[in-house]
N, C-alpha and C positions, 0 to 999 in steps of 0.2 A: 504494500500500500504506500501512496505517498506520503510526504510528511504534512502537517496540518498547516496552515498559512494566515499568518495573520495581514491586514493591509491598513496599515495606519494613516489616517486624512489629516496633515495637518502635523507631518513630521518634523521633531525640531528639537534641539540639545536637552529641552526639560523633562515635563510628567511622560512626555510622547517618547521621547527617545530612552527611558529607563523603563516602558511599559514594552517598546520593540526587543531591548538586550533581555529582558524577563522571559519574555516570549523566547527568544533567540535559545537561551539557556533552557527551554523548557523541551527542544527538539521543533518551533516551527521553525518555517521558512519565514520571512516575510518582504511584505511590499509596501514602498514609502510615498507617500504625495508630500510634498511640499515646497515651500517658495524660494528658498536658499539652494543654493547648487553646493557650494561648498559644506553646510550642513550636512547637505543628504551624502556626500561623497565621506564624508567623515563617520556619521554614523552608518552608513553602508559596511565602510571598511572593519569596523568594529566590530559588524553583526558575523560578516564572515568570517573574521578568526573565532566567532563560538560556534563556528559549525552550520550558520544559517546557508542558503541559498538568497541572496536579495535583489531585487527590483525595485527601482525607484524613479521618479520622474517629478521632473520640477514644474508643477502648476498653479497657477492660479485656480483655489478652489468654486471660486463663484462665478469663472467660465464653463457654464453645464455641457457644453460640447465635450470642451479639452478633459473635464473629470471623468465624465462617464466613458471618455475612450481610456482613459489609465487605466481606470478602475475593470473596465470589459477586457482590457489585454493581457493583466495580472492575471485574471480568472480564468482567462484562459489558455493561459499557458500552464498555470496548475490545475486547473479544470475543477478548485474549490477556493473557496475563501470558508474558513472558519470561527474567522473573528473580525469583524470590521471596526476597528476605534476610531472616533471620530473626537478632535482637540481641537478645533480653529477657535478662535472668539478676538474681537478688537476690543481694543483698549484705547479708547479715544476721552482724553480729559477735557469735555466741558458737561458745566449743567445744563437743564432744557431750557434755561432761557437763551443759552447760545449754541446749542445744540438743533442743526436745521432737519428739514425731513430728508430730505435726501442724505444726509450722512447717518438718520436710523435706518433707513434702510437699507443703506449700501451696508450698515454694522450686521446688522439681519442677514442678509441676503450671506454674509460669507458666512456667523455664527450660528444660524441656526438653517436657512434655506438650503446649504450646499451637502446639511445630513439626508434631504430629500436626494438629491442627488447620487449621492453615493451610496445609499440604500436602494435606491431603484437599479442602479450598475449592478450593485455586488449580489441582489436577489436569485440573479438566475444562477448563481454560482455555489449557493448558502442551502443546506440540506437541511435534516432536523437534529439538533445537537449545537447547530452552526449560534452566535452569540453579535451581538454589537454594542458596544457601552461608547459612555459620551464622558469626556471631564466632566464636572459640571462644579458649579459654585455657590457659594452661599451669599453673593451677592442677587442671585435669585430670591431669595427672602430678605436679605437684609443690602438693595441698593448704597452704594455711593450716589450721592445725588452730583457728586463733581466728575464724574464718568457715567453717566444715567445710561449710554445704553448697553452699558455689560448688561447691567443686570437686565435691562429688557432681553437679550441673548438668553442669559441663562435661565429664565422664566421661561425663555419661548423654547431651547432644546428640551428640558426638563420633560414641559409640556407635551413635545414630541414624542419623544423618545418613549412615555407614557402609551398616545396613538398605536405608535410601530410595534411595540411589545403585546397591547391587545390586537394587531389586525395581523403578526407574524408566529402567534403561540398556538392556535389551531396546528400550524405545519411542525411546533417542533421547534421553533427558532425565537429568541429572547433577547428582549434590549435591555439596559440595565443606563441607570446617569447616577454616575455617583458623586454626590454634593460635596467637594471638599468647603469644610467647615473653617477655613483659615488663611489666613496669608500664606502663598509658596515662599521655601526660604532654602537657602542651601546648605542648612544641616537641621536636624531634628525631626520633627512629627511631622511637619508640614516639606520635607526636602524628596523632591521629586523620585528618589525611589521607593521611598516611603509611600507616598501618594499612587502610584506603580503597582505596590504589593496590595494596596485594597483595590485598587480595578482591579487588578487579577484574580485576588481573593474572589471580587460580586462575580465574575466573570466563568468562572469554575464554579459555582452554587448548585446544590441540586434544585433538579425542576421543582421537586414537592418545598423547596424553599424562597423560589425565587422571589425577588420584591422591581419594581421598574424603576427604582430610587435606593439608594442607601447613603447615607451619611455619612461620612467619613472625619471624626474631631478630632482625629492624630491620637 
């Protein structure tokens, strides 16, 4: 059989990149979307000395053309995707009095629209077993109002990822957003492999346990 394959949206030195070497070390293979070329060549090269097989491609995730042909070419060159993660979200500092419509939804459109996307790619390739989880924040419940529309992202994936997990658990297949409860930092409760080790925790759940949220307070 092949090896299991993970395809990360949204690949990048932090939670994304210590959730791919997790995976790496766990026997998948996996595939990278993201916006850095040098990033992706870095953690590529990483993934391979643990044994992985990787692919990766540098996209803009909120071009639904250019995603969904990554994500269909991954799939089909292993002819499964096992885990789909999805990490983008913008961090744009103002509040909503200068905060205009077009910059919420260009925030939307890559944080929370582009999981549409990539869930529509990576379905025909996703069996029952198969899994997809989302960083997600607790800026979702508790806004900055001086970057207002994180949390509108993280309200709206949460939200989603909710949708996907009732419209893909009939076949077998589970979404999971697990809310980190805290500032990311590079060391402690809240340091990205930390954060890592409870996606992967929600991500391995059994089915009679699973939840479309979990909390993570380090």
């Amino acid at each position: 059989m092949s090896r299991p394959v993970i395809v990360v949206v949204g690949a990048g030195p932090g939670v994304s990149g210590s959730l791919a070497r997790r995976s790496a070390d766990e026997g998948y293979d996996v595939a990278l979307l993201g916006q850095d070329q040098h990033v992706l060549d870095d953690l590529a090269a990483d993934l391979e000395r643990r044994g992985a097989t990787v692919g990766h491609a540098r996209v803009d995730v909120t071009d639904d053309e250019a995603t969904r042909a990554a994500v269909r070419r991954f799939g089909e060159h292993s002819g499964r995707i096992d885990v789909l993660h999805f990490n983008p979200s913008v961090f744009r500092q103002k509040d909503p009095l200068e905060l205009t419509v077009a910059e919420l939804l260009a925030d939307v459109a890559l944080g929370v629209g582009a999981l549409l996307t990539a869930v529509q790619a990576a379905r025909p390739f996703m069996s029952a077993g198969a899994r997809i989880s989302v960083t997600g924040s607790v800026a979702a419940d508790e806004p900055w109002e001086g970057a207002a529309s994180l949390g509108v992202q993280k309200a709206g994936v949460r939200n989603l990822v909710q949708s996907i997990d009732k419209t893909l658990a009939p076949h077998g297949i589970r979404a999971v957003s697990v809310t980190v409860r805290g500032a990311l930092a590079r060391e402690g409760a809240f340091a990205p492999d930390r954060v890592a080790e409870a996606l992967w925790s929600a991500v391995r759940t059994d089915e009679a346990d699973w939840r479309s949220e979990v909390p993570y307070d380090g």
